[in-house]
N, C-alpha and C positions, 0 to 999 in steps of 0.2 A: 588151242583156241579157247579152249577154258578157262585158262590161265587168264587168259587176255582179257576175257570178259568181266570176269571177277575183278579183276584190277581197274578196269571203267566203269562198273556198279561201283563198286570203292568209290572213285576218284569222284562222279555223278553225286553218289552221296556224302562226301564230305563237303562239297562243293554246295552243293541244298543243304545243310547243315548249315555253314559259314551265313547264308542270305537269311537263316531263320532268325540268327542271336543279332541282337543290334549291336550298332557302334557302341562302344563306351563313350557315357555323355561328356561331355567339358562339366570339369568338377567348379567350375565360376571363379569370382574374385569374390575373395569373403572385403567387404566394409566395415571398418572398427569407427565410431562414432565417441568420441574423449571428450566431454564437458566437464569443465572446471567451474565450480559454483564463486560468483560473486557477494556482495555486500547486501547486507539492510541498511537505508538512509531514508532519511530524508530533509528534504529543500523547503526551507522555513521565506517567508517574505523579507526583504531586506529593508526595505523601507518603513518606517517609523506611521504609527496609526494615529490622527486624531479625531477624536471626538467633541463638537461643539455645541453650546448651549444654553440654558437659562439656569440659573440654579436652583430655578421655582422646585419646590419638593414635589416629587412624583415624573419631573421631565423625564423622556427616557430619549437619548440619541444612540443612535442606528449607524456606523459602518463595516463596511468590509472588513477584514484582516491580511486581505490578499491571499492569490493563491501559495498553496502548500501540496508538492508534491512528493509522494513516496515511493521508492523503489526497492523493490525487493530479487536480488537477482544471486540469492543465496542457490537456490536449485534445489531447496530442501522441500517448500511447501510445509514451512513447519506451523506457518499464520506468522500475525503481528498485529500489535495494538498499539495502535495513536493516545497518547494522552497529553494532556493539556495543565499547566501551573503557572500561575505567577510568582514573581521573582521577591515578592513582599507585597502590601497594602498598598492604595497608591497613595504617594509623598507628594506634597506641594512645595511651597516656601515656609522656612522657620520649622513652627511646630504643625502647621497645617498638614492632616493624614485622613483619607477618609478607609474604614476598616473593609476588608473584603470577604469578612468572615472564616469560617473554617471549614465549610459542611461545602457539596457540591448544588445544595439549594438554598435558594435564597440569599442569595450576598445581590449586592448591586452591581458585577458585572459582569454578564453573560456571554457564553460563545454556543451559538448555534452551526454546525456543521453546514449541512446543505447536503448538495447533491457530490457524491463521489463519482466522478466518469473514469473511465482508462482512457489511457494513452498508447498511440502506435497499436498492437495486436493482442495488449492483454484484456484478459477476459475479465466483466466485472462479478462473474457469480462466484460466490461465496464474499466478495469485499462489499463492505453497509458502511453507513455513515455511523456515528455514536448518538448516544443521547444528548453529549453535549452538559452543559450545566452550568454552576455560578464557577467562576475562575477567583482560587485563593492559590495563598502561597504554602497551603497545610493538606490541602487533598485533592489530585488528580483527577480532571476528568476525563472519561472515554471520548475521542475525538472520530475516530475511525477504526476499523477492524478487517482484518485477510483471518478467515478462516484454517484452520487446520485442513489442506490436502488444497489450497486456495491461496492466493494474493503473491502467486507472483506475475511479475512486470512490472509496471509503473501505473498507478494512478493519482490523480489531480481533486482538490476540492479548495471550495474559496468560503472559509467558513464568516459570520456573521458576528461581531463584539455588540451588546446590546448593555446600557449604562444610565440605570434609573437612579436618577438623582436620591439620595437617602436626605431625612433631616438633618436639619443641625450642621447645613454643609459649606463652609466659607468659600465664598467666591475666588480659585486662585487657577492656577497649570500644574496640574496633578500629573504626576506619573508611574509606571511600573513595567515591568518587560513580560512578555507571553513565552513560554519556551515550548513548545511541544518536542514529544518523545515519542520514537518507538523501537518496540523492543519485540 
């Protein structure tokens, strides 16, 4: 009978042992998440800008440039900067040229930025607008900026071409192209 008992103490406690240890958990589904980094561009206005007016010295005419939006869907957060050139002086007929100088101040014709919004879910903090400045065909101006650890998605801005008449300036149809960059 001893025998017996001992063997149901036993079996009682291996039995209340087994309810102590838990189940082993479900070890889950691991999720692997693979992005592949895209481009830097950007989307320049397609249409053709003009500017109207008197040729009275000091006139200044005021348009849009249209919208210009950038996208950044490299995945790096490395930043980017917008900058802005023209393509030479602008040329009228014959020998008619009015100069646009060389410096990012003072030429006669200006590009103001504006307001930089995002588009869809990107974030605008760390992307500013630039300071902008006189548009030559010889030095670049800062247009727009995505900070380092910032700018990506896509954001939009519709900057401002402003064109004071210089002296000395023959009445004709001037022209030059805006190219903006970034890099």
């Amino acid at each position: 009978m001893r025998k017996s008992l001992v063997l149901a103490i036993a079996a009682l406690s291996t039995a209340g042992l087994a309810a102590l240890v838990p189940a082993a958990a479900n070890a889950g589904t691991q999720v692997n998440v693979n992005l592949t980094g895209g481009a830097l561009s950007i989307t320049e206005p397609a249409a053709a800008v003009t500017l109207s007016g008197s040729v009275n010295v000091g006139t200044v005419l005021t348009q849009n440039l249209g919208s210009t939006t950038v996208s950044d869907a490299r995945g790096t957060l490395a930043g980017w900067t917008v900058t802005a050139k023209t393509s030479g002086n602008l040329v009228g007929s014959g020998s008619n040229s009015i100069s646009l100088g060389t410096a990012i101040v003072g030429g006669p014709l200006n590009l103001v930025t504006g307001a930089v919004t995002p588009n869809g879910a990107s974030l605008l903090g760390g992307v500013a607008a630039g300071a902008g400045g006189s548009l030559n065909p010889n030095a670049a101006i800062t247009v727009a900026a995505g900070a380092l650890g910032f700018g990506g998605g896509s954001f939009s801005y519709n900057p401002t071409l402003t064109f004071t008449v210089p002296a000395n300036t023959v009445a004709d149809n001037y022209s030059t192209v805006v190219t903006q960059t970034v890099a």
